[in-house]
C-alpha positions in Angstrom: 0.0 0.0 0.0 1.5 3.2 0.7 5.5 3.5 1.9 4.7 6.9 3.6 1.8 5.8 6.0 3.8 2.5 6.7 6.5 4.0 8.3 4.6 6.9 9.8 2.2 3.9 11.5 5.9 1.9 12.3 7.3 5.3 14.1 3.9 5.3 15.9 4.3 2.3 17.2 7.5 2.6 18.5 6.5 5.9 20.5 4.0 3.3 22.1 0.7 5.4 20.3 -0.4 1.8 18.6 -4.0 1.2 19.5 -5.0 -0.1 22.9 -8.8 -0.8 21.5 -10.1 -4.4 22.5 -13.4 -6.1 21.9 -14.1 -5.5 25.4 -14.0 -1.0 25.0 -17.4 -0.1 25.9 -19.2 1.9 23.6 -19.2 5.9 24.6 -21.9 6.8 21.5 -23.7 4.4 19.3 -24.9 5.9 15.7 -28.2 3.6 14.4 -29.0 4.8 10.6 -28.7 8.3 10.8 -29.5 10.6 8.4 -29.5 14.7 8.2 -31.3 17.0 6.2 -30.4 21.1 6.0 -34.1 21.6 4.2 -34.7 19.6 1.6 -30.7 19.1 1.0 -29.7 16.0 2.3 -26.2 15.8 3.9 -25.9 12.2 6.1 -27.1 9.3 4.5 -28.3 6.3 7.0 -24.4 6.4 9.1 -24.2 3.7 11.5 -21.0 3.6 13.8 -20.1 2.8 17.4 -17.1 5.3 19.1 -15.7 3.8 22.0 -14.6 5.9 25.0 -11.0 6.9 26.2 -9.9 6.4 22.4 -9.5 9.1 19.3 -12.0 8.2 16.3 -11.0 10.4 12.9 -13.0 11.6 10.7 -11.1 12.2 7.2 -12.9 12.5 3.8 -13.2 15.3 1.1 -14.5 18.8 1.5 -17.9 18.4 2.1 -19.0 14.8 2.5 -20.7 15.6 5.6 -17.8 15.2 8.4 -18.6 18.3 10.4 -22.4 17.6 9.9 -21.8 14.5 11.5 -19.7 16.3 14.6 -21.9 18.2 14.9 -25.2 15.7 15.2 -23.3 14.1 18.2 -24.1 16.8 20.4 -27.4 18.6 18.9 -25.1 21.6 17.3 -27.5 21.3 14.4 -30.3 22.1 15.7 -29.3 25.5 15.9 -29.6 26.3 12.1 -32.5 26.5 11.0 -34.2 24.1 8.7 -32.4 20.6 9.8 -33.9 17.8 10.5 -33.1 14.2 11.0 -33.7 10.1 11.2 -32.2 7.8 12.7 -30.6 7.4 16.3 -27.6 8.8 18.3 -27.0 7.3 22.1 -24.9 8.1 24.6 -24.3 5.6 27.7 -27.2 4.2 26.1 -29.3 7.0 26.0 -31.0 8.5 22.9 -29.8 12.1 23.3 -32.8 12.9 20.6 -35.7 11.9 23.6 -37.7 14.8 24.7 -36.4 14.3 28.4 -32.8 15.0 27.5 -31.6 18.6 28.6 -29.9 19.9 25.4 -27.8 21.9 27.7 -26.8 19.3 30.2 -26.3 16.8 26.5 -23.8 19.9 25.8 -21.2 20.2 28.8 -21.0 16.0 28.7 -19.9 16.7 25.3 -18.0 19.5 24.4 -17.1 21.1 21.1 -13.8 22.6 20.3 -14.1 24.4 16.6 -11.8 24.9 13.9 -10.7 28.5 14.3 -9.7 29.1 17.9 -12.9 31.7 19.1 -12.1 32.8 23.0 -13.9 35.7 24.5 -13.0 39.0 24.7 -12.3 38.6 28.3 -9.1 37.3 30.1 -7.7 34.0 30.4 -9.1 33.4 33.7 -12.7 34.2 33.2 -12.6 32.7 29.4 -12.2 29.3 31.4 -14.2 29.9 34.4 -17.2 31.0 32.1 -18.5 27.6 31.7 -18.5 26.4 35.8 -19.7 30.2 36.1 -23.0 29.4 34.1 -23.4 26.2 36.3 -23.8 28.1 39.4 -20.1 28.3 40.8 -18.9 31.3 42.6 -16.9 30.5 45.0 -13.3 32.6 43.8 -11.2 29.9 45.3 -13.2 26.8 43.7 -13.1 28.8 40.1 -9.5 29.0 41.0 -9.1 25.3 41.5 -10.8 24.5 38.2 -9.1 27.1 35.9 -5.7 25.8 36.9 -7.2 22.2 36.2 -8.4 22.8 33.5 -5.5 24.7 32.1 -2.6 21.9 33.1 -5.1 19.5 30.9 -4.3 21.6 27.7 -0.8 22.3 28.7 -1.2 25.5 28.7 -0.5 26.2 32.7 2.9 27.1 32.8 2.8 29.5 30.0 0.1 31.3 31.2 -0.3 31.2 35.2 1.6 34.9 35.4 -0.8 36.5 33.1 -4.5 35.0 33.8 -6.1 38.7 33.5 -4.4 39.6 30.8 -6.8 39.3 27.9 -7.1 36.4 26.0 -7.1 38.0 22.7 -3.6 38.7 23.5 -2.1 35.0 23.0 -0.8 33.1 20.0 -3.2 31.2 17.7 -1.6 27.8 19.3 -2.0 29.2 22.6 -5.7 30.2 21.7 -6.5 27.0 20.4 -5.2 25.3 23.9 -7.3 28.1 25.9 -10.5 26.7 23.9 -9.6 23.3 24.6 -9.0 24.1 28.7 -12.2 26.3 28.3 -14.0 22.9 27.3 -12.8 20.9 29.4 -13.9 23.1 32.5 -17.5 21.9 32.0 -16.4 18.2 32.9 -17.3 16.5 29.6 -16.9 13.1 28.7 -16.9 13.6 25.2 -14.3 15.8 22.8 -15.7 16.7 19.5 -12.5 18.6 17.5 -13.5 20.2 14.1 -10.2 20.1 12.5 -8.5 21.8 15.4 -4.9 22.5 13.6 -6.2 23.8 10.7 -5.1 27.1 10.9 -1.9 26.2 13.5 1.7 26.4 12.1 3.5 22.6 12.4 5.2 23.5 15.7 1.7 24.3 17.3 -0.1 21.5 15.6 2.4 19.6 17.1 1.1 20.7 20.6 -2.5 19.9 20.1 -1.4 16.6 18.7 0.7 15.6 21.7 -2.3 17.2 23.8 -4.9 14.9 22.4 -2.6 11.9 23.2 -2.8 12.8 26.8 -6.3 13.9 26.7 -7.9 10.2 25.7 -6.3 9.2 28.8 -9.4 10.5 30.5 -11.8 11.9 27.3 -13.2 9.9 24.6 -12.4 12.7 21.5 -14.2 12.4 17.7 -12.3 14.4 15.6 -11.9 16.1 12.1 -9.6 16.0 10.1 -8.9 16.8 6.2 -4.6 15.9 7.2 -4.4 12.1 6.7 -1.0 12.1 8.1 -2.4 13.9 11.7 -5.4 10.9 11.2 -2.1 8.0 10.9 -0.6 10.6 14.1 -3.4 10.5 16.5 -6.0 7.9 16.4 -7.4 4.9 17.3 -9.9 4.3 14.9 -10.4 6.5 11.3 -14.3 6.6 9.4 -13.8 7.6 6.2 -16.6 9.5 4.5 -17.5 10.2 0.6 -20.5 12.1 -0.2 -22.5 12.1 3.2 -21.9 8.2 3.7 -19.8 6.2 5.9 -17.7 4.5 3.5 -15.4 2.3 5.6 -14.5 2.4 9.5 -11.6 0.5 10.9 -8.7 0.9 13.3 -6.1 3.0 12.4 -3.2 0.8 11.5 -5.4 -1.5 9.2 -7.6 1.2 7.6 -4.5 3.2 6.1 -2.4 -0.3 5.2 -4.9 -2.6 4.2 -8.3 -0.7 3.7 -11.0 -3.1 2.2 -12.4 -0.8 -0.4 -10.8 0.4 -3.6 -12.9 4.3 -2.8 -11.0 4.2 0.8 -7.4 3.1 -0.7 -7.8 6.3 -3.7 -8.4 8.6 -1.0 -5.7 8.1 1.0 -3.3 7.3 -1.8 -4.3 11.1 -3.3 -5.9 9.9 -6.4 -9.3 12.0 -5.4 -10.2 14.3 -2.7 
């Protein structure tokens, strides 16, 4: 198959970043024939997929086959433009996130969103992380205090910051930005990371960052994230989906998927011959 991703999967395994997945991972969100409509456009067609937690699934594919969509269905983000509707079911833990008696809100802090271009308020570092536990009802200085340094070692951001947490946010690099998103996240106590191609717009040095940053955070997070780099995909995850044209094409681990994909549309993708 392909010499590049061969080696880069070989180096990945020596650095001990092979897969850990076993047939025994529970199953953090399970995706039963789901489809999405933006009006009468239809952008998901009948995706069916289990993510299992503490791991990093990939989403790779061409401009607009429907990855972000689907990011966005795991967490209701949708609903918010207007028009969309759906079929099909998404569960979490079980649960059918879509059932009248979920709290959208509540559905929202378990799993968070971290978007492609870093966006953190205009205030300073401090309160752009203490927003979140803010909204839930915690004042308490010293508690806010305990969570915004948590949150903040997380995304390994701490040490370059903890001198200047009322300086304003808008004041730090886009790497730095991106990490202060990813902290701002986390201080809601989610399970669940959804990335939309989180490096996009970081030089390599930064991307690097977030990469190494994601390694830690499955540790403790089960992350679903997009990406249009195949390489960061080979870097990062557990298990890659690739999607063509709204549908789940093929969904494997890692490793196999970019060595020994079963379908001729997922080996052309990967290989560069389309996309």
């Amino acid at each position: 198959m392909s010499v590049g991703f061969s080696r880069l999967l070989a180096e990945r395994q020596a650095q001990g970043r092979q897969s850990s997945l076993t047939a025994q991972n529970h199953v953090k969100i399970a995706v039963r024939q789901f489809s999405l409509w933006y009006n009468d456009k239809q952008a998901l067609f009948d995706i069916s997929m289990h993510i299992p937690e503490r791991a990093v699934t990939a989403i790779i594919g061409p401009s607009g086959c429907g990855k972000s969509s689907f990011l966005r269905a795991l967490n209701r983000m949708n609903e918010l433009i207007e028009g969309t509707r759906h079929s099909g079911e998404i569960f979490l833990d079980g649960e059918e996130i879509h059932q009248r008696r979920v709290d959208v809100v509540a559905l929202r802090r378990r799993v968070g969103m971290v978007f492609q271009k870093s966006n953190p308020f205009p205030k300073s570092i401090f309160e752009n992380v203490a927003y979140g536990p803010r909204i839930s009802g915690i004042s308490r200085r010293t508690q806010l205090m305990d969570i915004v340094e948590r949150c903040l070692r997380r995304a390994a951001l701490w040490e370059e910051v903890k001198d200047r947490l009322w300086d304003s946010a808008l004041t730090l690099s886009g790497g730095q930005q991106q990490r202060l998103c990813i902290a701002r996240a986390l201080a809601t106590d989610p399970e669940v990371l959804l990335m939309d191609e989180p490096a996009s717009a970081l030089d390599p040095a930064a991307t690097a960052r977030i990469e190494d940053l994601i390694f830690e955070l499955k540790r403790n997070y089960t992350i679903v994230i997009v990406t249009h780099n195949m390489q960061q995909a080979a870097r990062i995850s557990d298990l890659t989906a690739f999607f063509f044209q709204g549908r789940l094409v093929e969904m494997g681990q890692t490793d196999t998927l970019f060595t020994r994909p079963r379908l001729k549309e997922t080996e052309d993708y990967i290989t560069g011959r389309f996309g």
